[in-house]
Biopython code that builds the backbone (N, CA, C, O; Angstrom):
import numpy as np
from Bio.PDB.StructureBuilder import StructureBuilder

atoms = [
    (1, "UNK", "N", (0.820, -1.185, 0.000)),
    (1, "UNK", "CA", (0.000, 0.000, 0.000)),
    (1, "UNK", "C", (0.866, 1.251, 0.000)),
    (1, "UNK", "O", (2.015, 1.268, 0.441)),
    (2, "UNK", "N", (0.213, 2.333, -0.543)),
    (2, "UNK", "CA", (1.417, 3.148, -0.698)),
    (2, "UNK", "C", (1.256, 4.190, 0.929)),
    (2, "UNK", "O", (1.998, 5.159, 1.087)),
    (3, "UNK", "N", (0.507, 3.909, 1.696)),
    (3, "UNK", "CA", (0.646, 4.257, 2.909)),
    (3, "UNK", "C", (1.718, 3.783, 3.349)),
    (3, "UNK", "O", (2.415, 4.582, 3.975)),
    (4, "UNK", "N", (2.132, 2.655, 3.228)),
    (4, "UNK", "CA", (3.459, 2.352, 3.970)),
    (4, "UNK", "C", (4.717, 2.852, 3.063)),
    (4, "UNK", "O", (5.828, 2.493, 3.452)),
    (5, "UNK", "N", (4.650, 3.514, 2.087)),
    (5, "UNK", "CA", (6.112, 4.251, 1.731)),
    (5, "UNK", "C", (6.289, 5.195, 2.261)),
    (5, "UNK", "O", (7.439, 5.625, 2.344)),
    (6, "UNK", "N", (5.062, 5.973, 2.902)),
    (6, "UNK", "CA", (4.961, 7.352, 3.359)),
    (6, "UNK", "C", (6.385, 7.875, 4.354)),
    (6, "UNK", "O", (6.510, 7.451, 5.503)),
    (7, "UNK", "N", (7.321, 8.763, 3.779)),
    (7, "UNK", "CA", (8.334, 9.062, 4.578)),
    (7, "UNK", "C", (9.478, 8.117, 4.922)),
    (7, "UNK", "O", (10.095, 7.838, 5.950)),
    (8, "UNK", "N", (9.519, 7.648, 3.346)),
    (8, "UNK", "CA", (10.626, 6.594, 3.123)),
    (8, "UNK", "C", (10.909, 6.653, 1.991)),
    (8, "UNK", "O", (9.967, 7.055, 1.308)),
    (9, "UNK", "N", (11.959, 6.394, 1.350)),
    (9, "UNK", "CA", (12.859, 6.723, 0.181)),
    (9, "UNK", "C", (12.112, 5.422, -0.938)),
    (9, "UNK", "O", (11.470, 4.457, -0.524)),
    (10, "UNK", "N", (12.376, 5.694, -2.233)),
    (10, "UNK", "CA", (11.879, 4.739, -2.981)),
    (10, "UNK", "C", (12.758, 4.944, -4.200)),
    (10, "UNK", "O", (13.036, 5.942, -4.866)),
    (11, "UNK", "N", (13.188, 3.353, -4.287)),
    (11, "UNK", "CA", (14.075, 3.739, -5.421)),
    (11, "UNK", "C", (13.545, 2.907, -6.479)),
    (11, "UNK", "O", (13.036, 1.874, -6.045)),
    (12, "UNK", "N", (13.505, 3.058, -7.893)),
    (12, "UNK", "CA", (13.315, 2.910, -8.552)),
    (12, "UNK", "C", (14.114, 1.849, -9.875)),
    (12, "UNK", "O", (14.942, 2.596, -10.396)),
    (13, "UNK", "N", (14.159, 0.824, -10.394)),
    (13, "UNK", "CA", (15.489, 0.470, -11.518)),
    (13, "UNK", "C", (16.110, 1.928, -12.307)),
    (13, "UNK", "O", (17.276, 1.988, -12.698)),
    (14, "UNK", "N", (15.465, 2.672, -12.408)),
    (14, "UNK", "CA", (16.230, 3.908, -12.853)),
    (14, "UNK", "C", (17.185, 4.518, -12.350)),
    (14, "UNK", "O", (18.096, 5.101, -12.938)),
    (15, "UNK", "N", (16.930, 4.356, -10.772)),
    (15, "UNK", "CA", (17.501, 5.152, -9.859)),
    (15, "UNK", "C", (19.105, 4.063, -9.310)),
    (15, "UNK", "O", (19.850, 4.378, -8.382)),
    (16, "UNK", "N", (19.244, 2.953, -10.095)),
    (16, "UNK", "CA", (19.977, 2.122, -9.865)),
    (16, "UNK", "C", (21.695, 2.859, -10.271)),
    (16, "UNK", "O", (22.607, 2.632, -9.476)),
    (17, "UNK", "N", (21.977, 3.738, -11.576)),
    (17, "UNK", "CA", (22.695, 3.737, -11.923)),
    (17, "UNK", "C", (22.910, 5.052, -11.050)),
    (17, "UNK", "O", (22.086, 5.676, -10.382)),
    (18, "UNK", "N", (24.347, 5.297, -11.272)),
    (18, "UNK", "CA", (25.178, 6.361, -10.471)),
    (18, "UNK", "C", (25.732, 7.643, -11.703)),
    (18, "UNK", "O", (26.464, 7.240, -12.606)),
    (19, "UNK", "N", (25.490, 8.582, -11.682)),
    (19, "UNK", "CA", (26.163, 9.681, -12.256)),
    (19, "UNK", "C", (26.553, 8.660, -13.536)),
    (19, "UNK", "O", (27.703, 8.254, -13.699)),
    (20, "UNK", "N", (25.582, 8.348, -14.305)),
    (20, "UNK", "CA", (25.401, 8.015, -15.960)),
    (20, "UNK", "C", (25.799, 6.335, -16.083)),
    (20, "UNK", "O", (25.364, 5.640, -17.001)),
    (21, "UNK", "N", (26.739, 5.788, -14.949)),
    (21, "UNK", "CA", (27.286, 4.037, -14.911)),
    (21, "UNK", "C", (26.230, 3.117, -14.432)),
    (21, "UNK", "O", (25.714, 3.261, -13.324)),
    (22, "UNK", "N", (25.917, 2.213, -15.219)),
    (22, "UNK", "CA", (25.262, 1.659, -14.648)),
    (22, "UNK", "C", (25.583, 0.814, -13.681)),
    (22, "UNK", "O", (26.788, 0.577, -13.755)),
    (23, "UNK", "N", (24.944, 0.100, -12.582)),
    (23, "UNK", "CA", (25.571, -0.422, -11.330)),
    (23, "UNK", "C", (26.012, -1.787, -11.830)),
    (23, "UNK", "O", (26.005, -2.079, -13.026)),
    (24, "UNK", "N", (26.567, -2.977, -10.434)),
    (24, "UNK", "CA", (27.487, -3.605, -10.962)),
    (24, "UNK", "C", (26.471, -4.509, -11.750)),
    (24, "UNK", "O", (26.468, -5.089, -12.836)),
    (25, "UNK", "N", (25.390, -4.318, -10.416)),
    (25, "UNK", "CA", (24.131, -5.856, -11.244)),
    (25, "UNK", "C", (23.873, -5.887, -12.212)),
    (25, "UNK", "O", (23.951, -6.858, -12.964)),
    (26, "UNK", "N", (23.367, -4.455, -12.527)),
    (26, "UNK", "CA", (22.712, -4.132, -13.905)),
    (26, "UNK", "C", (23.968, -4.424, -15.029)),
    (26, "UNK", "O", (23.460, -4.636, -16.131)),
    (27, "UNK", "N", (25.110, -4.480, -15.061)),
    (27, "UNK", "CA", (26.297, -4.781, -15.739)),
    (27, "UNK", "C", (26.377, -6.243, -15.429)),
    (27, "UNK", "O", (26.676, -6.798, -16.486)),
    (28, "UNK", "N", (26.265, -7.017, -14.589)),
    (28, "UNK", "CA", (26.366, -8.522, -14.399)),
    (28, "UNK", "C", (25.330, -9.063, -15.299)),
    (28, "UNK", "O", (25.541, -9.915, -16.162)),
    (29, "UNK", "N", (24.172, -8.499, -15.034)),
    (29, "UNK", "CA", (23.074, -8.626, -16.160)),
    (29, "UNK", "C", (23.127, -8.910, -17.728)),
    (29, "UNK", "O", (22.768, -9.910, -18.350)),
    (30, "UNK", "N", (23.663, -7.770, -18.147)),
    (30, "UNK", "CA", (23.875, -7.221, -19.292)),
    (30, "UNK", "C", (25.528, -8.666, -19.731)),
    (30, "UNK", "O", (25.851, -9.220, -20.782)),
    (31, "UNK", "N", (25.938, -8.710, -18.725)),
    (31, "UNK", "CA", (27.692, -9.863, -19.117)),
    (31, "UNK", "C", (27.146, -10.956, -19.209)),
    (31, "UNK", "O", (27.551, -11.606, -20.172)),
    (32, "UNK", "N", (26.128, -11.600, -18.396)),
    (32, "UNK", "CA", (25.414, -12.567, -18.022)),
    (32, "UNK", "C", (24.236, -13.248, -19.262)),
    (32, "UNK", "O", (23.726, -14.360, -19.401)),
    (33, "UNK", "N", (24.127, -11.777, -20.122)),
    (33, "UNK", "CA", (22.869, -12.573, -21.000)),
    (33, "UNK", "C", (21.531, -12.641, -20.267)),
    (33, "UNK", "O", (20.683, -13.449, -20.646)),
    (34, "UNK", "N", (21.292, -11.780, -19.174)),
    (34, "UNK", "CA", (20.187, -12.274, -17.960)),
    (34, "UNK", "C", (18.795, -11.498, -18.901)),
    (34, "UNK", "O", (17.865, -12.284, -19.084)),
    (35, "UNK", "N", (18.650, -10.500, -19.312)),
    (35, "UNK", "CA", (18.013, -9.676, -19.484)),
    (35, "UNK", "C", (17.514, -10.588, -21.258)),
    (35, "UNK", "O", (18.377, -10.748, -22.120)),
    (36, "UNK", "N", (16.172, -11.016, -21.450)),
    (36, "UNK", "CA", (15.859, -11.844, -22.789)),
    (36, "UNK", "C", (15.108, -10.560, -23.326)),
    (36, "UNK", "O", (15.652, -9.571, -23.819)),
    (37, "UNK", "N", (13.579, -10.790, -23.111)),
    (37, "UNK", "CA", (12.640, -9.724, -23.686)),
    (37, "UNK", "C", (12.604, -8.536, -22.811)),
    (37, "UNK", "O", (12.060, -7.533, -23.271)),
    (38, "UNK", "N", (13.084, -8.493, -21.657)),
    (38, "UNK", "CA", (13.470, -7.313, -20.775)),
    (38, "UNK", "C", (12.006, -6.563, -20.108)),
    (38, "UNK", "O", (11.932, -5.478, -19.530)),
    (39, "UNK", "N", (10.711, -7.715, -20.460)),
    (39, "UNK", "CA", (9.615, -7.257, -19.681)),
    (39, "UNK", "C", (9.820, -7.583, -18.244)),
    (39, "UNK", "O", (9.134, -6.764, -17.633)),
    (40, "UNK", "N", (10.588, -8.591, -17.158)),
    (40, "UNK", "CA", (10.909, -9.018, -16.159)),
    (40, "UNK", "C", (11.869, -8.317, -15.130)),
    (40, "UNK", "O", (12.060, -8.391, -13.916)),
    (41, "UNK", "N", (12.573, -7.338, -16.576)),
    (41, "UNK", "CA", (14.062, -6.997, -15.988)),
    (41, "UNK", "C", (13.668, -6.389, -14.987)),
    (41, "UNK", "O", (13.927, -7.001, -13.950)),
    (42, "UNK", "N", (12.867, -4.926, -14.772)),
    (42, "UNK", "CA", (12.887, -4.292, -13.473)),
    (42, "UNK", "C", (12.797, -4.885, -12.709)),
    (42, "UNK", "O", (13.799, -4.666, -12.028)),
    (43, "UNK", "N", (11.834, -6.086, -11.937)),
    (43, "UNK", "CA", (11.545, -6.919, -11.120)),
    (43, "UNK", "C", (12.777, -7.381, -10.717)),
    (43, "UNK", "O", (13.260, -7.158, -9.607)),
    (44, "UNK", "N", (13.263, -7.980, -11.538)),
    (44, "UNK", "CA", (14.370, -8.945, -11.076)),
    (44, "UNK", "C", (15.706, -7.849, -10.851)),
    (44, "UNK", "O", (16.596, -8.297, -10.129)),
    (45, "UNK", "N", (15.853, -6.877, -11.239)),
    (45, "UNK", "CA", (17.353, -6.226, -10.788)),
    (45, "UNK", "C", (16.594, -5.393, -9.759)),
    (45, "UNK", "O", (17.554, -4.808, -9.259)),
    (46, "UNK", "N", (15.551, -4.951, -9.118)),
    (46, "UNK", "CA", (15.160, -4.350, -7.950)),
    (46, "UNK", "C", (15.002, -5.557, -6.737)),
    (46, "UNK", "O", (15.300, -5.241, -5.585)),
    (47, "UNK", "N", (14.583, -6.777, -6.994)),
    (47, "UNK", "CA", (14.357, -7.761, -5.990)),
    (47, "UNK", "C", (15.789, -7.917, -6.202)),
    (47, "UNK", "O", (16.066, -6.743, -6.449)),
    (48, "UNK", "N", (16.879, -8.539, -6.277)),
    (48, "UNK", "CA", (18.360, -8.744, -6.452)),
    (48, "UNK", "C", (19.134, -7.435, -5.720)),
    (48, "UNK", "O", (19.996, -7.707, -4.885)),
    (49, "UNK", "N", (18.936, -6.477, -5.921)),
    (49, "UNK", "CA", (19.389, -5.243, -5.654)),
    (49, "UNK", "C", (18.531, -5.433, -3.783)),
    (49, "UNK", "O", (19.247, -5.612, -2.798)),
    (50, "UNK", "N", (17.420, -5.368, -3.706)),
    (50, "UNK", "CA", (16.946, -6.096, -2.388)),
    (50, "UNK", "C", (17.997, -6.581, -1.661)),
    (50, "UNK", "O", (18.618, -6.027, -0.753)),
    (51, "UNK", "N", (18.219, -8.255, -2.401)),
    (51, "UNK", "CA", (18.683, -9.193, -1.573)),
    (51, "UNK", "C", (20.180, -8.990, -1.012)),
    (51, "UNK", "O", (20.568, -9.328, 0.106)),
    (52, "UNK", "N", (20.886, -8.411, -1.949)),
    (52, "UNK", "CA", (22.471, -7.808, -2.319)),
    (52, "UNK", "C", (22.356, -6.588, -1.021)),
    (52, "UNK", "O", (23.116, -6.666, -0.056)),
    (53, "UNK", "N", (21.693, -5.874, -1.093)),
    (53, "UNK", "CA", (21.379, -5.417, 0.700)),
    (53, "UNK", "C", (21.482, -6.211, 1.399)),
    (53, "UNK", "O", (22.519, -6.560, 1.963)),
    (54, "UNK", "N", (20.365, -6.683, 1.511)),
    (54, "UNK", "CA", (20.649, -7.638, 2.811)),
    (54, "UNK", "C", (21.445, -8.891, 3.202)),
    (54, "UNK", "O", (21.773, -9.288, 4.320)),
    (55, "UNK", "N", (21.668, -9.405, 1.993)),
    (55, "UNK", "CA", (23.055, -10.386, 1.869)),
    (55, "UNK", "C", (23.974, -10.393, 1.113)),
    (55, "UNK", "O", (23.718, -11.170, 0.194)),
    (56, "UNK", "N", (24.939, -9.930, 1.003)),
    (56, "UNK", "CA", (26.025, -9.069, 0.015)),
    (56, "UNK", "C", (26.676, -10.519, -0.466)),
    (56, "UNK", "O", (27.218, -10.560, -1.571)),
    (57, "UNK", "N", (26.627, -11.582, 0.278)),
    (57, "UNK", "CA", (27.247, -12.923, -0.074)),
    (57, "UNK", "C", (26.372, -14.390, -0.579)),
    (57, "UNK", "O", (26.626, -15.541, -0.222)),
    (58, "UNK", "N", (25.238, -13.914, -1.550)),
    (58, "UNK", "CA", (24.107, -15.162, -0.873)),
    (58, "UNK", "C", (24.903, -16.064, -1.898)),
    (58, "UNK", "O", (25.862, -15.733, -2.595)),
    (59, "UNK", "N", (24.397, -17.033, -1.833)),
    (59, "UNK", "CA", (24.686, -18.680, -2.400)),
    (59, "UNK", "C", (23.441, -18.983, -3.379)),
    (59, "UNK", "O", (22.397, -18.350, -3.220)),
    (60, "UNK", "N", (23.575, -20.095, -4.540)),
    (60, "UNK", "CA", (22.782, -19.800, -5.854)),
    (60, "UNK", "C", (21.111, -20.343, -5.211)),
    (60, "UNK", "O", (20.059, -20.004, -5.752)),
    (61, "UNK", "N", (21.196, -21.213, -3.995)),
    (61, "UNK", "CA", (19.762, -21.158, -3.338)),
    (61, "UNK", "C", (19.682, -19.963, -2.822)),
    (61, "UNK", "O", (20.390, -19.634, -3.774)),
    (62, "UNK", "N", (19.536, -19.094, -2.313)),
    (62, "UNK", "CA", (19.742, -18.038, -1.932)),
    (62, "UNK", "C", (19.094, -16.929, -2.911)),
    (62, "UNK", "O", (18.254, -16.077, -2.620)),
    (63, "UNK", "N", (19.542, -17.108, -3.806)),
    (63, "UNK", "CA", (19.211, -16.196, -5.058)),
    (63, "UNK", "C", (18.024, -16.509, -5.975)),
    (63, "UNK", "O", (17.549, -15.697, -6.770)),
    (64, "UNK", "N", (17.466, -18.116, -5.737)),
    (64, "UNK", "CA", (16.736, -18.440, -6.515)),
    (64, "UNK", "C", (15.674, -18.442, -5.649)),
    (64, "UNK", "O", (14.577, -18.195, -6.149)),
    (65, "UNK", "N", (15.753, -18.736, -4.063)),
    (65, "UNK", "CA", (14.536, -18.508, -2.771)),
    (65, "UNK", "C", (13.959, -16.811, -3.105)),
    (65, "UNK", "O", (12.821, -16.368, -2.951)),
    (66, "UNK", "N", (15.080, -16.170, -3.558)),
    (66, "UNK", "CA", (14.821, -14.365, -2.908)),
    (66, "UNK", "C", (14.377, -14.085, -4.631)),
    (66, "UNK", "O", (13.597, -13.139, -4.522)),
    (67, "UNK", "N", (14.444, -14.319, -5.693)),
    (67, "UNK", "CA", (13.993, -14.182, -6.756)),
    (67, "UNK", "C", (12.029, -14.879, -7.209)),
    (67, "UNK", "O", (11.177, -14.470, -7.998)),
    (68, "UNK", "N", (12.071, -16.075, -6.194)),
    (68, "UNK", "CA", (10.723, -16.795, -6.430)),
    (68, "UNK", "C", (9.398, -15.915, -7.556)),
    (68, "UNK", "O", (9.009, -16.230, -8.680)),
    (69, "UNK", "N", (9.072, -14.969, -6.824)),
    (69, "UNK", "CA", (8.223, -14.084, -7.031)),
    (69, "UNK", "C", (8.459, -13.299, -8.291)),
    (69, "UNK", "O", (7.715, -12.332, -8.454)),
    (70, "UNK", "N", (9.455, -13.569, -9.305)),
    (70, "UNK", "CA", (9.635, -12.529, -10.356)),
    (70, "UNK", "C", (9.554, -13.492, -11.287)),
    (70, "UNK", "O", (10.590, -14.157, -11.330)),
    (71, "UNK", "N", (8.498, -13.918, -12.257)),
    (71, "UNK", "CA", (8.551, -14.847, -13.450)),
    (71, "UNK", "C", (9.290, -13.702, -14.640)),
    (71, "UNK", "O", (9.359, -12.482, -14.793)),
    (72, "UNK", "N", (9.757, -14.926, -15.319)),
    (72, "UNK", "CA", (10.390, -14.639, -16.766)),
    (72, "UNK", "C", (10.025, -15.064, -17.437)),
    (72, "UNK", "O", (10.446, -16.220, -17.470)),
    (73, "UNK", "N", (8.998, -14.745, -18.586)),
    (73, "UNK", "CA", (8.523, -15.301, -19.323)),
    (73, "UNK", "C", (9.408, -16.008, -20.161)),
    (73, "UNK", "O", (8.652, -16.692, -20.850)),
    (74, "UNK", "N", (10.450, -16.221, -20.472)),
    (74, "UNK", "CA", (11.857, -16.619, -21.270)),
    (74, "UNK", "C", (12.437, -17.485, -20.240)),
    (74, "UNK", "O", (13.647, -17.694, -20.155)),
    (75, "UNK", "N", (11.812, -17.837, -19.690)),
    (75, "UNK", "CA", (12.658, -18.838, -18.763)),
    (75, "UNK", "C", (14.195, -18.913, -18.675)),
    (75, "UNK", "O", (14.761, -19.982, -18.900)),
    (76, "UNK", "N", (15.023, -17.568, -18.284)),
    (76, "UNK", "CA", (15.803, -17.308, -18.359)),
    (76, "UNK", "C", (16.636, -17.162, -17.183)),
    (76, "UNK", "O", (17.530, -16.347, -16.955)),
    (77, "UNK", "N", (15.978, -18.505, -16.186)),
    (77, "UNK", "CA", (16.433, -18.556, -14.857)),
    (77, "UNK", "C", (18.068, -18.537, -14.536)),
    (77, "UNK", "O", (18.680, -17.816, -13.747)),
    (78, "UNK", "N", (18.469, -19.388, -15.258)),
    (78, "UNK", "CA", (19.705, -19.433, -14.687)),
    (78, "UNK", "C", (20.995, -18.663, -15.021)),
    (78, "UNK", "O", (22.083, -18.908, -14.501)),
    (79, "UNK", "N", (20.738, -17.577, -16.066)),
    (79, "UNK", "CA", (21.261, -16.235, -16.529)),
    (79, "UNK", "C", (21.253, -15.307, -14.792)),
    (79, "UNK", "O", (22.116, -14.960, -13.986)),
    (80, "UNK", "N", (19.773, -15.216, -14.893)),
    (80, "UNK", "CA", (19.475, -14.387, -13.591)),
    (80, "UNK", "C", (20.274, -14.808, -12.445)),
    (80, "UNK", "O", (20.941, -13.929, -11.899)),
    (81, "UNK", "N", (20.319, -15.823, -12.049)),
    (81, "UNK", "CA", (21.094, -16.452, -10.642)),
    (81, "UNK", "C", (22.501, -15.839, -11.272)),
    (81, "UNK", "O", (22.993, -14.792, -10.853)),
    (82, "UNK", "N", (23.032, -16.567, -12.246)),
    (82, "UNK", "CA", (24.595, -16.555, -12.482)),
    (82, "UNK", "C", (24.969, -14.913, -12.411)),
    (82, "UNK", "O", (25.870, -14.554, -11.654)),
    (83, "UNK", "N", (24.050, -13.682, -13.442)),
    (83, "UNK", "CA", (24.358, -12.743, -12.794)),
    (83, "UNK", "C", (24.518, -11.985, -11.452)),
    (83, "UNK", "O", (25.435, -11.206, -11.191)),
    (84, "UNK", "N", (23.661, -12.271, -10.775)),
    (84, "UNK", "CA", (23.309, -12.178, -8.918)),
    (84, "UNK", "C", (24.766, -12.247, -8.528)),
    (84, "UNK", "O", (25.514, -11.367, -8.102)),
    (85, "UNK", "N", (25.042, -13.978, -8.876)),
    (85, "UNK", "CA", (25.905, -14.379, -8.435)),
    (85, "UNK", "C", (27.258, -13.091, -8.240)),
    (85, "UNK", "O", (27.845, -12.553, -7.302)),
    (86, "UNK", "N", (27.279, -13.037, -9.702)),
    (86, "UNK", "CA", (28.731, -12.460, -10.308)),
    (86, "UNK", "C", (28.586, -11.191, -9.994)),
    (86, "UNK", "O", (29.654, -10.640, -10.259)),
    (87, "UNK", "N", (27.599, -10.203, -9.440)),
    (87, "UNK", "CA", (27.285, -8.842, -8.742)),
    (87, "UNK", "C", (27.894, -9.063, -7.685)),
    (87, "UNK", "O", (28.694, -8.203, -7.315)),
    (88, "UNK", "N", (27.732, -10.120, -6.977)),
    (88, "UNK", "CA", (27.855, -10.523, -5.514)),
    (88, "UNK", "C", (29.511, -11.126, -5.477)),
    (88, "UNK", "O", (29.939, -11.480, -4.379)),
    (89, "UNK", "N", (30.179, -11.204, -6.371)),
    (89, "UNK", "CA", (31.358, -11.797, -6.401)),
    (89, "UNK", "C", (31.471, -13.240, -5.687)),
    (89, "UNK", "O", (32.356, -13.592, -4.907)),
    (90, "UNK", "N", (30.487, -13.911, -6.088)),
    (90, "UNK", "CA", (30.892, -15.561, -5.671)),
    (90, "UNK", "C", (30.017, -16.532, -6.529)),
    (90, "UNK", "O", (29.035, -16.271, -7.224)),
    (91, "UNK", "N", (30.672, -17.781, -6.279)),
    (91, "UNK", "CA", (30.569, -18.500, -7.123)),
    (91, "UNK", "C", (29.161, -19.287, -7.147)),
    (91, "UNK", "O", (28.700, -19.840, -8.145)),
    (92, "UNK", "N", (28.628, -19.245, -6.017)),
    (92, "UNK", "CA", (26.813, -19.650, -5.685)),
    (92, "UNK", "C", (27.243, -20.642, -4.318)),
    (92, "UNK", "O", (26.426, -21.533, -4.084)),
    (93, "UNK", "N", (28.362, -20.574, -3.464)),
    (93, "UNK", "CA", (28.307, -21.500, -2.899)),
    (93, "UNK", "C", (28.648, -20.610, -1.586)),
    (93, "UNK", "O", (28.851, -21.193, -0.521)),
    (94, "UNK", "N", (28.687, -19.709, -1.635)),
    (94, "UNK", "CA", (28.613, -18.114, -0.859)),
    (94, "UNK", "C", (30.251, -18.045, -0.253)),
    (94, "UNK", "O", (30.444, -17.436, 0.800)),
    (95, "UNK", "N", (31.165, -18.562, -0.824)),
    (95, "UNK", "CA", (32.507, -18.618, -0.660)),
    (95, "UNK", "C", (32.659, -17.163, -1.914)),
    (95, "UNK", "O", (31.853, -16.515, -2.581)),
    (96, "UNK", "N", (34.415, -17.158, -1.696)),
    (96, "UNK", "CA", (34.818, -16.109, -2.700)),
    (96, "UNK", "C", (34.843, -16.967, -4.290)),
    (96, "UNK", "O", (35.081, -18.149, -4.540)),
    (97, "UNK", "N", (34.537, -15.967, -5.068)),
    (97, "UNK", "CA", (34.526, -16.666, -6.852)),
    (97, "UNK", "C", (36.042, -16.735, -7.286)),
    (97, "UNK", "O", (36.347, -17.153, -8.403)),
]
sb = StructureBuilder()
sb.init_structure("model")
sb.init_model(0)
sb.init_chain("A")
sb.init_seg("    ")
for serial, (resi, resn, name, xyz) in enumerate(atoms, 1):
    if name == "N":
        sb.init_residue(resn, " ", resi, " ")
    sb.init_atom(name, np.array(xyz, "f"), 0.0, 1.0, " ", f" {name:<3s}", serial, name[0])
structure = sb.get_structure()
């Protein structure tokens, strides 16, 4: 509800990139092949961008638990994880890559 944004910041996939670069995800994305028909993309680089908050190290369950909720019509699941991954600098096993 948008009562609960009230007096809280909201960021947007637009609001992802920095002074014209795009961020690392959105570049892991783009290296990754993650992005097919690109109707999914916001979803999935704002939920990722989420999880990468709150777990800067997750593991490829991890990424595929915190993604659930974002279908791709392109079934382009495992682009999406592998980029996550490679934002997050590890290999899916939440060790260093």
């Amino acid at each position: 509800l948008a009562v609960w944004a009230d007096g809280r910041e909201i960021v947007t996939v637009e609001g992802l990139e920095r002074d014209g670069d795009v961020s690392s995800l959105q570049q892991a994305f783009m290296d990754h092949n993650a992005p097919q028909c690109g109707f999914c993309t916001p979803g999935q680089l704002m939920t990722a961008t989420a999880l990468l908050d709150r777990n800067s190290r997750p593991t490829a369950e991890e990424v595929r638990e915190a993604m659930v909720g974002n279908l791709c019509r392109c079934s382009n699941y495992n682009a999406i994880v592998e980029a996550v991954l490679a934002a997050a600098g590890t290999s899916g096993s939440g060790g260093a890559a």
